[in-house]
PLY file of the C-alpha trace (Angstrom):
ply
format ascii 1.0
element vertex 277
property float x
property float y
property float z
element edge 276
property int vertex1
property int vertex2
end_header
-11.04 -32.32 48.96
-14.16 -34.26 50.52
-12.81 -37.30 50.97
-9.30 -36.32 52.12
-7.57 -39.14 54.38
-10.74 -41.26 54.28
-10.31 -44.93 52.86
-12.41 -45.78 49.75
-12.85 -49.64 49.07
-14.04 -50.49 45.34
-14.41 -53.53 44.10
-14.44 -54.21 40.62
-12.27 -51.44 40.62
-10.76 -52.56 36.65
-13.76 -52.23 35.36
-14.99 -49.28 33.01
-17.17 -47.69 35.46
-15.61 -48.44 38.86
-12.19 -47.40 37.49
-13.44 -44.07 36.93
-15.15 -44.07 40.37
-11.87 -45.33 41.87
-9.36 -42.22 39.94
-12.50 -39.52 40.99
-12.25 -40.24 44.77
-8.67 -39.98 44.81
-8.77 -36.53 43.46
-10.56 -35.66 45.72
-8.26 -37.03 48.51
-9.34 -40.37 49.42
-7.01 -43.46 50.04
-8.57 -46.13 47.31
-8.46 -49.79 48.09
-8.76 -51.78 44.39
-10.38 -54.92 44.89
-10.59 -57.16 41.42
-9.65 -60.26 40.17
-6.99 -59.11 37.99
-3.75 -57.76 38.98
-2.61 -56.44 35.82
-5.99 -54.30 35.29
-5.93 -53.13 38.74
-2.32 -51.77 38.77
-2.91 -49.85 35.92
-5.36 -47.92 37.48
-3.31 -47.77 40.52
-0.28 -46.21 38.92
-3.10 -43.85 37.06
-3.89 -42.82 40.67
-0.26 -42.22 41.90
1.07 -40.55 39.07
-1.93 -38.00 39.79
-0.68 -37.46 43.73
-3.08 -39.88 44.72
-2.88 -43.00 47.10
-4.09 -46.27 45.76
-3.50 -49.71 47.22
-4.21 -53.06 44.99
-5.83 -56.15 46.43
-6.39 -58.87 44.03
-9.38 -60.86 45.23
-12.43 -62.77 44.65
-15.31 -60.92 46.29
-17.00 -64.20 46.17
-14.39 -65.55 48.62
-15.07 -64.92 52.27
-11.37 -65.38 53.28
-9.74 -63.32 50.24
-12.05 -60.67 51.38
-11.38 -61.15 54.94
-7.67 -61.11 54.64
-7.82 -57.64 52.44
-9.65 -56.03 54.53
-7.12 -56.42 57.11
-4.12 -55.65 54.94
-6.18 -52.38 54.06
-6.88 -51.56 57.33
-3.61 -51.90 58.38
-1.51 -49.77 55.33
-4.84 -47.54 54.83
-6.84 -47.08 58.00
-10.56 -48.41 58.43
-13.00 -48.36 55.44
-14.89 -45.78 55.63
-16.55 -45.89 52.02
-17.51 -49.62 50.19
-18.09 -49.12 46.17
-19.53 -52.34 45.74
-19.01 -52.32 41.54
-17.66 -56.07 40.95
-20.28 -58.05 39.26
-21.34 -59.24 35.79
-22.76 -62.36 33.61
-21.34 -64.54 31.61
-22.29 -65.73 27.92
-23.35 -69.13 28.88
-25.94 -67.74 31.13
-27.28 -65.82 28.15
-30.30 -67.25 25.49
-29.64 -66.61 21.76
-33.26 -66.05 21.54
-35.51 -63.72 23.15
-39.00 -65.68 23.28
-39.54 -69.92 23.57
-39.72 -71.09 19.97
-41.06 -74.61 19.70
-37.57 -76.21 18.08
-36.03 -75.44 21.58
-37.80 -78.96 22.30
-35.97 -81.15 19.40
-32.48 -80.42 17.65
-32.04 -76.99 17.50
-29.30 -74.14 16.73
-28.53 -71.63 19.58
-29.37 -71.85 23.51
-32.93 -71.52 25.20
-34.07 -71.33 28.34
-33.95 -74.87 28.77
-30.26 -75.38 27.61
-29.12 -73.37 30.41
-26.56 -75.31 32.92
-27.52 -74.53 36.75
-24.32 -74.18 37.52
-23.37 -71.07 34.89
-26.37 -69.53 36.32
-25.28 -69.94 39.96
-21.88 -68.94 39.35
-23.67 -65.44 37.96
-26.39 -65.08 40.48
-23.07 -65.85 43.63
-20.90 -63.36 41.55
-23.61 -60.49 41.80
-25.43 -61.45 45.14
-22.71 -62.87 47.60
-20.11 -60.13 45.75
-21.92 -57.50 47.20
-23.15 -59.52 50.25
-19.38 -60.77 51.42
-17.86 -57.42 51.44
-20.95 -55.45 53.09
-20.64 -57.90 55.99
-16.77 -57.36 56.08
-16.03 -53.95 55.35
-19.19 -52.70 56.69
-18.31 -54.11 60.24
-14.92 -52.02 60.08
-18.18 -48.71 59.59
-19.69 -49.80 62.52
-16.86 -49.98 64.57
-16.09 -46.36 63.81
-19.83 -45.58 64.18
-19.95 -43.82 60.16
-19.81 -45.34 56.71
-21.24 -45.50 53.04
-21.92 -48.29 51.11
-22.60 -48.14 47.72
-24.06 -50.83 45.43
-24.32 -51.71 41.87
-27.88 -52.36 40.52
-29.19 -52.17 36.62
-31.80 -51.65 34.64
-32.36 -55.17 35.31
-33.05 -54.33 38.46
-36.45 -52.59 37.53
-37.96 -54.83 34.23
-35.79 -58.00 33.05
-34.25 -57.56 29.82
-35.00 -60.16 27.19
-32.13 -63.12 27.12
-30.46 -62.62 30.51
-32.32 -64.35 33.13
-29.53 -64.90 35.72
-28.33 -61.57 35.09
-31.89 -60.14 35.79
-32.68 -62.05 39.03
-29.66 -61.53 40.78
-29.39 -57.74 39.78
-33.03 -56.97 41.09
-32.05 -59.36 44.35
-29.52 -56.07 44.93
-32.51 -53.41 45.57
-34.03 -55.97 47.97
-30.76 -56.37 49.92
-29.98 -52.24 49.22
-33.40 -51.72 51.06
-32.93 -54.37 53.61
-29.53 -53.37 54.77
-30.06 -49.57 54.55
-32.52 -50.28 57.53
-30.23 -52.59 59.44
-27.51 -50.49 60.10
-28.92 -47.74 60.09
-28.49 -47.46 64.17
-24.64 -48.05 63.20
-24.53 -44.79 61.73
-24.02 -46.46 58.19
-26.20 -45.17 54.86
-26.67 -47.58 52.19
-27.86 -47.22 48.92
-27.64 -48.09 45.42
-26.94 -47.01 41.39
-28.67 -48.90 38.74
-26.70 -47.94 35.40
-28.40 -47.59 32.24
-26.61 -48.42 29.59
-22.98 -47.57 29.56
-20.22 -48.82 26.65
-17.36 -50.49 28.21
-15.91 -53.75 26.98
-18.75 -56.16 27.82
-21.36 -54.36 26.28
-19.23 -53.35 23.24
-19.56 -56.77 22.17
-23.41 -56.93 22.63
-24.36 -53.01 21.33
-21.81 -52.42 18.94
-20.72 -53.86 15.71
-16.97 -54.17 14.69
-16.54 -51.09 12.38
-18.19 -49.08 15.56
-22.08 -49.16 14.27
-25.20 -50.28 16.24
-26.26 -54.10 16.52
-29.98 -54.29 16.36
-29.86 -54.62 20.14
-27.88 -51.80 20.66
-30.72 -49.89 18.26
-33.10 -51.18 20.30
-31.34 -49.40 23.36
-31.19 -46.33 21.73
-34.48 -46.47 20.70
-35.97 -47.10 24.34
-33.72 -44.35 25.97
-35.35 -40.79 25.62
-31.38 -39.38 25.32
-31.20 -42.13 22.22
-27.44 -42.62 23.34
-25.05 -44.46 25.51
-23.77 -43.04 28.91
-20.25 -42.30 29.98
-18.79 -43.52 32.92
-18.20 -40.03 34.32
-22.01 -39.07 34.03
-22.26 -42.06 36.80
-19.97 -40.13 39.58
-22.25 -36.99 40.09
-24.84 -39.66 41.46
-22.06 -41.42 43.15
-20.52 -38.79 44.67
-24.13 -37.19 46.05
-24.59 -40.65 47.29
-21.26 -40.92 49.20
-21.55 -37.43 50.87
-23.02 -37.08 54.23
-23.30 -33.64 53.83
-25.63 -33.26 50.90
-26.99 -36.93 51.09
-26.90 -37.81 54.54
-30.59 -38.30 55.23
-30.88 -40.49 51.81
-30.43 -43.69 52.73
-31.96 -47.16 51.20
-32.39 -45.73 47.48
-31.42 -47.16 44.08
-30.84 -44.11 41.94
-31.65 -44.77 37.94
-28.66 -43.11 35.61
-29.60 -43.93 32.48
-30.77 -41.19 30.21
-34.76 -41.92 30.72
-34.47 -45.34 29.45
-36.19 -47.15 33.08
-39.17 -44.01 32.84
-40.31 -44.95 28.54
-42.45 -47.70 28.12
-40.99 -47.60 24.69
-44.83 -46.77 23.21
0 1
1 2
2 3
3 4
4 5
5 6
6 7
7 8
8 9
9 10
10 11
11 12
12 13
13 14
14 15
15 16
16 17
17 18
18 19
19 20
20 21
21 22
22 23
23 24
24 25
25 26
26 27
27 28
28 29
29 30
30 31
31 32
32 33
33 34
34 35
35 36
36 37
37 38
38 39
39 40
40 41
41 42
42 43
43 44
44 45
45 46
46 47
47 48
48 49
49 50
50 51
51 52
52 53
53 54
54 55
55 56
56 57
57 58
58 59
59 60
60 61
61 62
62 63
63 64
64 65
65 66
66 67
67 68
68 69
69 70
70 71
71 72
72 73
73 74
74 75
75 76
76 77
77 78
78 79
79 80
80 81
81 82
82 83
83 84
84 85
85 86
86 87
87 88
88 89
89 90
90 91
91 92
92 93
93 94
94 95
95 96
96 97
97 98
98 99
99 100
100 101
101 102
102 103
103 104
104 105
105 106
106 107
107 108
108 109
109 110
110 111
111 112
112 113
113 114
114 115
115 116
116 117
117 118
118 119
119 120
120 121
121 122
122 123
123 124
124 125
125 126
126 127
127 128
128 129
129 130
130 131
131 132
132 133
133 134
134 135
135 136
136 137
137 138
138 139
139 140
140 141
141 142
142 143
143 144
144 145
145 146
146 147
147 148
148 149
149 150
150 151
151 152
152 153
153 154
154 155
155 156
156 157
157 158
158 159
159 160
160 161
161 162
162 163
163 164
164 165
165 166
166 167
167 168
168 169
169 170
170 171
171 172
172 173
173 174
174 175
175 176
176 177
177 178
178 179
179 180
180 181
181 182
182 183
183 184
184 185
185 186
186 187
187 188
188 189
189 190
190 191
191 192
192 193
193 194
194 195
195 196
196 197
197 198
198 199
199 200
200 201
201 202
202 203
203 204
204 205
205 206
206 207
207 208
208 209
209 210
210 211
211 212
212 213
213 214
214 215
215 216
216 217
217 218
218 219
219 220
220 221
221 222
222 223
223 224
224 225
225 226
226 227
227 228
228 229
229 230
230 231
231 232
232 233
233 234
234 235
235 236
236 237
237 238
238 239
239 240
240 241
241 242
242 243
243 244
244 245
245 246
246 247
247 248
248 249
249 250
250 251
251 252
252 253
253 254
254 255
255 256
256 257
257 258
258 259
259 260
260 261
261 262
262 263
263 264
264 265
265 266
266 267
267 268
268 269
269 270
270 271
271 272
272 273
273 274
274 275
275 276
């Protein structure tokens, strides 16, 4: 058990992915710290984790809020023991922040159905760029001090194919996604001296209940985006949340990663390497 005893913090931990994440390091012996905005989601995954053997704390929190975060990482610290892994997985966009169309059309400038780029209200997008920027940010400054202190740690952050190319319709999305291999690469380098490694996934395309709605039509068919997908990853299919851990977990070990440090790792079945020509 490579992690035995050591504390895990993931945020986001109710979501599709990081839930999975969460239940795979305490298997393998970690203490997990769930970090999410919803209780409800959160303790379900806890008592997943407990009825397996394993040890899983829940800490309802808005990683956007310095003193939520702040007083969590204390209470973990204090049941748990210092953090000694950061799964930075919370995140996400919201619909308002989306266009209904991919390209400017010239009604966007008179009465018009759906939302263009100009319809879009600053704040929706800031509230999206703060989730997926300062989410990450605010608990790497917290958490990761707790690393340096002990003079070891791992954090791990969320990127996307985003990160890479901007998908059509999500602009906020896109901007503050590909703002997370900047800060990967930038913090990788500062604390490096602190004995901390710091790197980065970047999820293809993965069905949970976000992009249900988006790839997937009712009766369980494709929309024509999530064709498009398809079409544009070499595998022509959707990943599944365990596929992400193996890159996780190689990430997260000093022993077989612990000269890799400052990387955003693509899992997403070719689609970031096809030009889609």
């Amino acid at each position: 058990m490579k992690y035995k005893n050591q504390v895990a913090v993931v945020t986001g931990a109710g979501g599709t992915l990081c839930s999975v994440i969460a239940k795979k390091l305490a298997a393998e012996g970690a203490k997990v710290a769930l970090i999410g905005r919803t209780e409800a989601t959160l303790r379900a995954v806890a008592d997943e984790i407990t009825a397996d053997g394993g040890i899983a704390r829940v800490c309802p929190a808005d990683v956007t809020d310095e003193a939520a975060i702040t007083e969590a990482a204390a209470m973990i610290k204090a049941e748990l023991g210092p953090c000694r892994y950061l799964i930075n997985g919370a995140g996400g966009n919201n619909n308002n922040a989306v266009t209904t169309r991919e390209t400017f059309l010239p009604d966007e400038l008179t009465e018009h159905e759906g939302r263009g780029f100009f319809d879009l209200d600053a704040a929706v997008m800031s509230s999206v760029i703060n989730i997926n920027t300062m989410g990450t940010l605010i608990p790497s400054r917290i958490f990761g001090r707790q690393m340096a202190e002990a003079g070891c740690g791992a954090i791990l952050n969320f990127a996307s194919m985003n990160s890479y190319k901007p998908l059509t319709k999500v602009p906020a999305y896109a901007m503050s996604k590909a703002a997370i291999v900047n800060f990967t690469e930038w913090l990788a380098a500062y604390l490096a001296p602190a004995g901390i490694r710091v790197n980065a996934v970047a999820p293809g395309f993965f069905v949970n209940e976000r992009s249900k709605k988006i790839l997937m039509t009712p009766d369980g068919g494709l929309t024509q985006r999530g064709l498009n997908v398809q079409a544009h990853t070499p595998m022509a299919r959707f990943g599944e949340a365990a596929e992400l851990w193996g890159c996780v977990d190689w990430l997260l070990d000093d022993e077989r990663a612990g000269f890799v440090t400052g990387i955003t790792v693509p899992v997403d079945g070719g689609f970031s390497a096809h030009p889609g020509i």
